[in-house]
C-alpha positions as CSV (number, residue, x, y, z in Angstrom):
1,X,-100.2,-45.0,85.7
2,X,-100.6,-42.5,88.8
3,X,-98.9,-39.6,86.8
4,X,-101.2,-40.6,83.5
5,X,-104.1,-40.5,85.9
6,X,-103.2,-37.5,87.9
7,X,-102.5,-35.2,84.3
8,X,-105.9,-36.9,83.0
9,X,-107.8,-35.3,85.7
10,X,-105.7,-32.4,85.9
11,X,-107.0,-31.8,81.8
12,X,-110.4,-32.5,82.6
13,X,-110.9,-29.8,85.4
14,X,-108.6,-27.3,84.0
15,X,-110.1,-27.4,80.2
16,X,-113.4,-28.6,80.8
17,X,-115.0,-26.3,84.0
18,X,-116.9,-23.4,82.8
19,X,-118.6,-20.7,84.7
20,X,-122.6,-20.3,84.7
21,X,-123.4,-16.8,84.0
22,X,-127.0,-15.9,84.3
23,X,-126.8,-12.8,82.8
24,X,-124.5,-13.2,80.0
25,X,-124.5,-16.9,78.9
26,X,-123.6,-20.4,80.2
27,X,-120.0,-19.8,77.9
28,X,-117.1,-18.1,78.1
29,X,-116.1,-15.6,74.8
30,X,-113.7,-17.8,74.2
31,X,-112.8,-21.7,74.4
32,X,-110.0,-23.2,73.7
33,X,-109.7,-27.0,72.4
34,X,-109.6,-29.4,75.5
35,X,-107.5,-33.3,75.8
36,X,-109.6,-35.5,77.5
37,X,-109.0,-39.2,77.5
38,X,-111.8,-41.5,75.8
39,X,-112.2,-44.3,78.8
40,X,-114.1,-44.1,81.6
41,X,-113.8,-41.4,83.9
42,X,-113.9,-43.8,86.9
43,X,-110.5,-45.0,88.2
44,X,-111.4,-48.7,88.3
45,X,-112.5,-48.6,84.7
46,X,-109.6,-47.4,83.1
47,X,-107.7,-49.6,81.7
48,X,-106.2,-49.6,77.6
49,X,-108.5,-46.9,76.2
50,X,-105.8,-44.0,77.4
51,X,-105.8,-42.5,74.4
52,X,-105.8,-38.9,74.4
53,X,-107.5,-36.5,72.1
54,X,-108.3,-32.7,70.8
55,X,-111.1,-31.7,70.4
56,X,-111.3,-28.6,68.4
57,X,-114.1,-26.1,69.5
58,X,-116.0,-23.7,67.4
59,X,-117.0,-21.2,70.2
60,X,-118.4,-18.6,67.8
61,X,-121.3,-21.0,66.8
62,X,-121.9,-22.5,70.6
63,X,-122.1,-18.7,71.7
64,X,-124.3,-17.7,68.7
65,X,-126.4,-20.4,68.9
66,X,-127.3,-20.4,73.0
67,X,-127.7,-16.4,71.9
68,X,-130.7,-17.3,69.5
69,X,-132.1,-19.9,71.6
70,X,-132.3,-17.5,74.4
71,X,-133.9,-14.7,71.9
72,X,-136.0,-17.3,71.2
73,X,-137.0,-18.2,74.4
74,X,-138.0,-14.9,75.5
75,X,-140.2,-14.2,72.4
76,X,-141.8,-17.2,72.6
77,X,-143.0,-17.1,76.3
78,X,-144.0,-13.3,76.0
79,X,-146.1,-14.2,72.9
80,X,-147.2,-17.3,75.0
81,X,-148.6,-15.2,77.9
82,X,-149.9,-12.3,75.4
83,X,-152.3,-15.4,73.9
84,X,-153.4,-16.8,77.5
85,X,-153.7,-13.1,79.3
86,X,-153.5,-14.3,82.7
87,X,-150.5,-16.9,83.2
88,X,-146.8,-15.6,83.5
89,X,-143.8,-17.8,83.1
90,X,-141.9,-18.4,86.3
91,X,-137.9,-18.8,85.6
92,X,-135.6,-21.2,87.4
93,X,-132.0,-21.2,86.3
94,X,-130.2,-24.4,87.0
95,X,-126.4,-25.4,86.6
96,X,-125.2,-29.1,85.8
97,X,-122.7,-30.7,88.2
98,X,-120.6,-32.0,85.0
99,X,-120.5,-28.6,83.0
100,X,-122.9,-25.8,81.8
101,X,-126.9,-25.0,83.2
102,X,-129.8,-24.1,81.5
103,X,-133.0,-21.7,82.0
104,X,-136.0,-23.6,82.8
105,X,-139.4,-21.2,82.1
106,X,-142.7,-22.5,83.1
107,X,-145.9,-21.7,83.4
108,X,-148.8,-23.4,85.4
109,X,-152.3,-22.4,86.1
110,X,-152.6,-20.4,82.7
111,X,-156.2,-19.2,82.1
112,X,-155.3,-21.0,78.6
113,X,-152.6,-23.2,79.2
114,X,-152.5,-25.4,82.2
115,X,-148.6,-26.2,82.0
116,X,-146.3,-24.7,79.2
117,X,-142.6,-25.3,79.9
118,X,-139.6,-23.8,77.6
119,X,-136.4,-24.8,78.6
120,X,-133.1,-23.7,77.5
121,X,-130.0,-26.0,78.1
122,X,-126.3,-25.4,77.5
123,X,-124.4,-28.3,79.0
124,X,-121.2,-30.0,78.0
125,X,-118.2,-32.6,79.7
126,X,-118.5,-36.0,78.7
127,X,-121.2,-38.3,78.7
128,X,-121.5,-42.5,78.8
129,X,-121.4,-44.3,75.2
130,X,-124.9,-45.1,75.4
131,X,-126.2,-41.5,75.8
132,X,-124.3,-40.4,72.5
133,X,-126.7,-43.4,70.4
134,X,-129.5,-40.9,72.2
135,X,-128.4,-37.9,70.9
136,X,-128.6,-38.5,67.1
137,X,-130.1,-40.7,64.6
138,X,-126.2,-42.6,63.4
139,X,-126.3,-43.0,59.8
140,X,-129.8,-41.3,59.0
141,X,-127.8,-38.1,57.0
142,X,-125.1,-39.3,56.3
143,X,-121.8,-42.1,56.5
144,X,-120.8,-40.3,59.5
145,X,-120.9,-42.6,62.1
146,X,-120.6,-40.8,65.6
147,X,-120.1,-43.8,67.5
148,X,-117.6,-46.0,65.4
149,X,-115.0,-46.4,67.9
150,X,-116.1,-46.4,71.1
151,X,-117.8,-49.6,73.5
152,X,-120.0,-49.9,76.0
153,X,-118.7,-48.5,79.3
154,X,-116.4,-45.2,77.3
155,X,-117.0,-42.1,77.9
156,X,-117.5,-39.0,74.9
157,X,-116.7,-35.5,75.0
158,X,-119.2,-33.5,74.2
159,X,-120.9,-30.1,74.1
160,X,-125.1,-29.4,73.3
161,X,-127.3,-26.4,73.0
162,X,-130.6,-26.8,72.9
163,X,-133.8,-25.3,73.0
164,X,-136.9,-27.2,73.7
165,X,-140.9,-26.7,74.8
166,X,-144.1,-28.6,75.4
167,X,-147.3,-26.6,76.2
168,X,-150.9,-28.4,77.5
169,X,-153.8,-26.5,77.0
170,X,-156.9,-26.9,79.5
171,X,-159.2,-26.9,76.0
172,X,-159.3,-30.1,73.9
173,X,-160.3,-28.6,71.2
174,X,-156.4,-27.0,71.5
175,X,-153.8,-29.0,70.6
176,X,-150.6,-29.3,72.4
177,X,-147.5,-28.6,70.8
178,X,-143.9,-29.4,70.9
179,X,-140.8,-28.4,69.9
180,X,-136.7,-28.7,69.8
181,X,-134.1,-27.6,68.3
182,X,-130.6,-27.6,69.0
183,X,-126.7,-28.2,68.3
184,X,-124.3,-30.7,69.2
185,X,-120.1,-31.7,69.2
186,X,-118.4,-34.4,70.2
187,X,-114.9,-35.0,69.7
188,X,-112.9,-35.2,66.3
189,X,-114.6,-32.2,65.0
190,X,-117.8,-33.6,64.6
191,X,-120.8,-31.5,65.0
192,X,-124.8,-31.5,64.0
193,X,-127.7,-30.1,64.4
194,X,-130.7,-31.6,65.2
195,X,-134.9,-30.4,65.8
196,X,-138.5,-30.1,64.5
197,X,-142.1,-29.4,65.8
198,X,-145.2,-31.0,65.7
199,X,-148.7,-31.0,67.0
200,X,-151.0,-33.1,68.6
201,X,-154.8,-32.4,69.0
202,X,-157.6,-34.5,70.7
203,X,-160.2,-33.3,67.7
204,X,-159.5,-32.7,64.1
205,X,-160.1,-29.4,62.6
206,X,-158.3,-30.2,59.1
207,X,-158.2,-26.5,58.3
208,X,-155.9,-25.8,61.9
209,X,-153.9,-28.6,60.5
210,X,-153.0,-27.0,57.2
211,X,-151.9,-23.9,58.8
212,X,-149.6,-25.2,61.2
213,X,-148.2,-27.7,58.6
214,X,-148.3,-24.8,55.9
215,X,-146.4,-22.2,58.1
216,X,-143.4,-25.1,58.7
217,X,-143.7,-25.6,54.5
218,X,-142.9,-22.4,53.8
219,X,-139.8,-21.9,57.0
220,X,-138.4,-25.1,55.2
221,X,-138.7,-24.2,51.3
222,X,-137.4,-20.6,51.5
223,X,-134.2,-22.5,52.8
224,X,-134.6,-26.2,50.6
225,X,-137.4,-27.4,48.7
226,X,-136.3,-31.2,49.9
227,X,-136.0,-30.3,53.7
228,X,-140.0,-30.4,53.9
229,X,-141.1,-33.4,52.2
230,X,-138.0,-35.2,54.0
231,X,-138.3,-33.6,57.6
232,X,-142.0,-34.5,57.8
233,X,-141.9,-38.4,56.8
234,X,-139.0,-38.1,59.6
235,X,-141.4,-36.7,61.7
236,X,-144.2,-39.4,61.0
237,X,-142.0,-42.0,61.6
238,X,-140.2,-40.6,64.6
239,X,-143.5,-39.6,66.9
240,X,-144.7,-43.0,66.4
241,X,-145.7,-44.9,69.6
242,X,-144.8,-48.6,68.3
243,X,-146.0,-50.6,71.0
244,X,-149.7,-48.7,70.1
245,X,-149.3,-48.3,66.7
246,X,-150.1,-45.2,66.5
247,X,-148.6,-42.0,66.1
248,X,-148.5,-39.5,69.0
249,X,-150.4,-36.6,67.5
250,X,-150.2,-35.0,63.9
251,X,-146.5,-34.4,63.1
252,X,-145.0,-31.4,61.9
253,X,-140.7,-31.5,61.2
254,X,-138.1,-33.4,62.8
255,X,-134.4,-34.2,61.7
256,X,-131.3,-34.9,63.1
257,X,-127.6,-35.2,62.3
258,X,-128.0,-32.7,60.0
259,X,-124.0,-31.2,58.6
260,X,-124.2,-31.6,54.7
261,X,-123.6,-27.9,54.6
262,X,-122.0,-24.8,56.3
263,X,-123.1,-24.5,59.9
264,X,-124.1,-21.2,59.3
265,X,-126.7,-22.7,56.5
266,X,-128.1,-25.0,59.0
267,X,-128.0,-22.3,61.7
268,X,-129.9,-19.5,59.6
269,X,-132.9,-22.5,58.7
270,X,-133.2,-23.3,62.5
271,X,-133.2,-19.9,63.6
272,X,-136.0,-19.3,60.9
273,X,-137.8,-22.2,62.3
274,X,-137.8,-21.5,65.9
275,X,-138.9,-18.2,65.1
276,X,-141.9,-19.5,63.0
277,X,-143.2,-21.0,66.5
278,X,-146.0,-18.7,67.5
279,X,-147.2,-17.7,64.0
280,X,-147.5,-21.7,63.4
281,X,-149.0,-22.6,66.8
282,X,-150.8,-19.5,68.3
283,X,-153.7,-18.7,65.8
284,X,-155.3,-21.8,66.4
285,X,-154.9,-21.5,70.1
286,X,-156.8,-18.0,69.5
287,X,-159.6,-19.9,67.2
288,X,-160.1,-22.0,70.2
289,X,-159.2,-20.9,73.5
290,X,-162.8,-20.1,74.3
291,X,-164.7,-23.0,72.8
292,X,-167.2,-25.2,74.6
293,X,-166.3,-28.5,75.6
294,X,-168.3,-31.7,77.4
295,X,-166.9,-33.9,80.3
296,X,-166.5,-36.9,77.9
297,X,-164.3,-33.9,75.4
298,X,-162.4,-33.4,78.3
299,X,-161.9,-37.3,79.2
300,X,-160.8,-38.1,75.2
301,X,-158.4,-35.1,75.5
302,X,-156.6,-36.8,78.8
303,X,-156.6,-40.1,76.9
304,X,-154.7,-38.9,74.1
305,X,-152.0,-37.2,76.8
306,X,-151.5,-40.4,78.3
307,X,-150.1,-41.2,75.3
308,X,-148.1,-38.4,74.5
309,X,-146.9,-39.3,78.2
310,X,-146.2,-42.9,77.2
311,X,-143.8,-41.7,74.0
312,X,-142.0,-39.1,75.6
313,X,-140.9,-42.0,78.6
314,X,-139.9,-44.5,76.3
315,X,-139.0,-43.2,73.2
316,X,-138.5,-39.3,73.3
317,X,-134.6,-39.1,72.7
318,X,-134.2,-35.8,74.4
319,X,-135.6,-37.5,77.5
320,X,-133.2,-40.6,77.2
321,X,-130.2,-38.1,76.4
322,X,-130.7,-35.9,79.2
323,X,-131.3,-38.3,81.6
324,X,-128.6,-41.0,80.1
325,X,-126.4,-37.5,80.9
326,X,-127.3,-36.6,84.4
327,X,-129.4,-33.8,83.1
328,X,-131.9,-31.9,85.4
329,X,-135.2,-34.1,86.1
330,X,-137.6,-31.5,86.8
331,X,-136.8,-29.5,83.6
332,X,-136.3,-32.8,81.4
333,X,-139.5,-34.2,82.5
334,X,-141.4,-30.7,82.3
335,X,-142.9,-31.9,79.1
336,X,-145.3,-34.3,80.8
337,X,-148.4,-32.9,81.3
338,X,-149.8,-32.1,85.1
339,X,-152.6,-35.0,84.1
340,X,-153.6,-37.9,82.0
341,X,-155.6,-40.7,81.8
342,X,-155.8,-44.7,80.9
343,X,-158.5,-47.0,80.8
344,X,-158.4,-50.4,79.5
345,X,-158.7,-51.0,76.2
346,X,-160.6,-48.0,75.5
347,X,-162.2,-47.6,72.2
348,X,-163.9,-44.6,70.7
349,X,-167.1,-45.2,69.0
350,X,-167.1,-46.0,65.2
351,X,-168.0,-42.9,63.4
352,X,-167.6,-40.4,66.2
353,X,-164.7,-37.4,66.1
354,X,-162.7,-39.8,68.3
355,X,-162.9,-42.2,65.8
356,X,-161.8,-39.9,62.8
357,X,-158.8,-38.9,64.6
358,X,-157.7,-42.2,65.6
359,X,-157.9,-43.4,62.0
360,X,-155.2,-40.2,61.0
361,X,-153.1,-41.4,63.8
362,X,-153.2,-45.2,62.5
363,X,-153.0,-43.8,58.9
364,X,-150.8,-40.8,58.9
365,X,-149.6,-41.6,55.3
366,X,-153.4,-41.0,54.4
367,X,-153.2,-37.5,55.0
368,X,-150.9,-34.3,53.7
369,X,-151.9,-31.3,55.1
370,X,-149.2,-29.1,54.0
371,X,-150.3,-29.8,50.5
């Protein structure tokens, strides 16, 4: 048992420790497939589940894919501070204990924005049983299941890339927006990519709406006709707060576990998406950016992001993942906005713009504004 355990952590730290390059990438060129067993890494937890494994690696789509998310990450925060004309984007690279880093960019005090955050994370090593239920939706694509196999208490190899953002305008009458995409493998060969965007104002301006929905129609129909129509009832049901009933803002995309065709497929559609960002988000930032707003505006606005605050703690699964994987707090939780607000049982009046919105984030079904 000493001699299994000694060549079990002699694997993992020989195959699994990779160096965090700042200029060129949080990967090697090349990785080789690693053996790592599939119990717990803790000595006193090891016990029948010694079986080893390979995982086979495809480094040319982990490299290609942190390479477009960082692309992506630079156009989107120069095109970001081109639209708000007095904030820049501070950068904090970070590396994680376990494996890999990330590249945190945030900006605060924006004459626009009053905290956008777009953070880039490359991170891999092996992560608890119940982070891996996190990191997809099991089933939702396909008979696939991810975590047939393993029990509460094993450990999963794993490798994710990921690129995700939330930005909070001072303004109410501009929405916040969010998105995430990124790509995942755990062992066996499995892999998936998962993502979306969405949009959440305090007022609605239905002709804002179409746009931003309209511009994701399009990035999803050059690629499949069935991704949009799918991806956004995803979306309505995934941003839904269930213990308000109530959706957190106005949807947009999401999917996950997506592999029913060549990575390369899935890539291109992603790459076209994340790309689609500031054409989808940024006009009606511009529309609005200088718009009059009253105290009680202002008040209605940090109501609604106490709720975005309230789905991102409880049900956001890139928040659950990252911290289930001893991710980096400050850049996980960098989508909460600086402020918010709660009262008790506060309703808007009947009949007021409060009260229209509320009734599309009751009633999402109501509404298509990509039609």
């Amino acid at each position: 048992l000493k001699f299994t355990m000694f060549m079990r952590s002699f694997l993992i730290a020989t195959t699994m420790t990779m160096v965090v390059n700042p200029v060129s990438g949080f990967l090697p060129s090349s990785l080789p497939s690693f053996r790592v067993s599939r119990s717990n890494l803790a000595p006193a937890a090891i016990s029948t589940r010694m079986v080893a494994v390979d995982v086979p690696v495809n480094a040319e789509m982990r490299t290609k894919m942190e390479k477009m998310l960082r692309d992506a990450q630079a156009y989107i925060c120069k095109s970001v501070e081109d639209c708000d004309g007095q904030g820049k984007f501070i950068e904090d690279p970070w590396a994680r204990e376990d494996g890999g880093g990330g590249l945190t960019r945030v900006m605060s005090g924006g004459k626009v924005w009053e905290k956008a955050g777009v953070n880039l994370a490359v991170v891999h090593g092996t992560m608890p049983f119940e982070a891996l239920n996190a990191a997809n939706d099991r089933l939702k694509f396909s008979n696939n299941d991810r975590a047939k196999g393993y029990a509460p208490g094993d450990r999963v190899p794993f490798f994710a890339c990921g690129l995700s953002s939330v930005m909070h305008p001072r303004n109410p009458h501009c929405p916040t927006m969010h998105f995430n995409y990124r790509y995942f493998e755990t062992e066996g060969g499995n892999w998936w990519f998962g993502g979306g965007q969405d949009i959440t104002p305090s007022y609605l301006v239905e002709e804002d709406m179409k746009h931003f929905h309209s511009t994701l129609k399009n990035v999803c129909d050059k690629h499949d006709k069935d991704f949009h129509p799918k991806f956004k009832a995803w979306a309505d049901e995934y941003y839904y707060i269930k213990h308000r009933g109530e959706t957190r803002g106005l949807g947009g995309i999401f999917f996950d576990d997506l592999n029913d065709r060549a990575p390369e497929k899935i890539f291109e559609f992603c790459k076209d998406a994340v790309m689609s960002v500031p054409d989808a988000y940024l006009p009606i930032i511009e529309k609005h950016k200088n718009d009059a707003f009253t105290a009680e505006e202002k008040e209605w606005q940090q109501l609604r992001r106490g709720r975005y605050a309230e789905f991102n703690l409880v049900y956001d699964r890139g928040t659950i993942f990252g911290l289930k994987t001893g991710g980096r707090t400050e850049s996980i939780l960098m989508s909460l906005p600086e402020t918010a607000r709660w009262e008790y049982c506060h309703q808007p009046a009947a009949g007021s713009p409060e009260a229209i919105i509320m009734d599309v984030f009751k009633n999402p079904s109501k509404y298509n504004f990509a039609a």
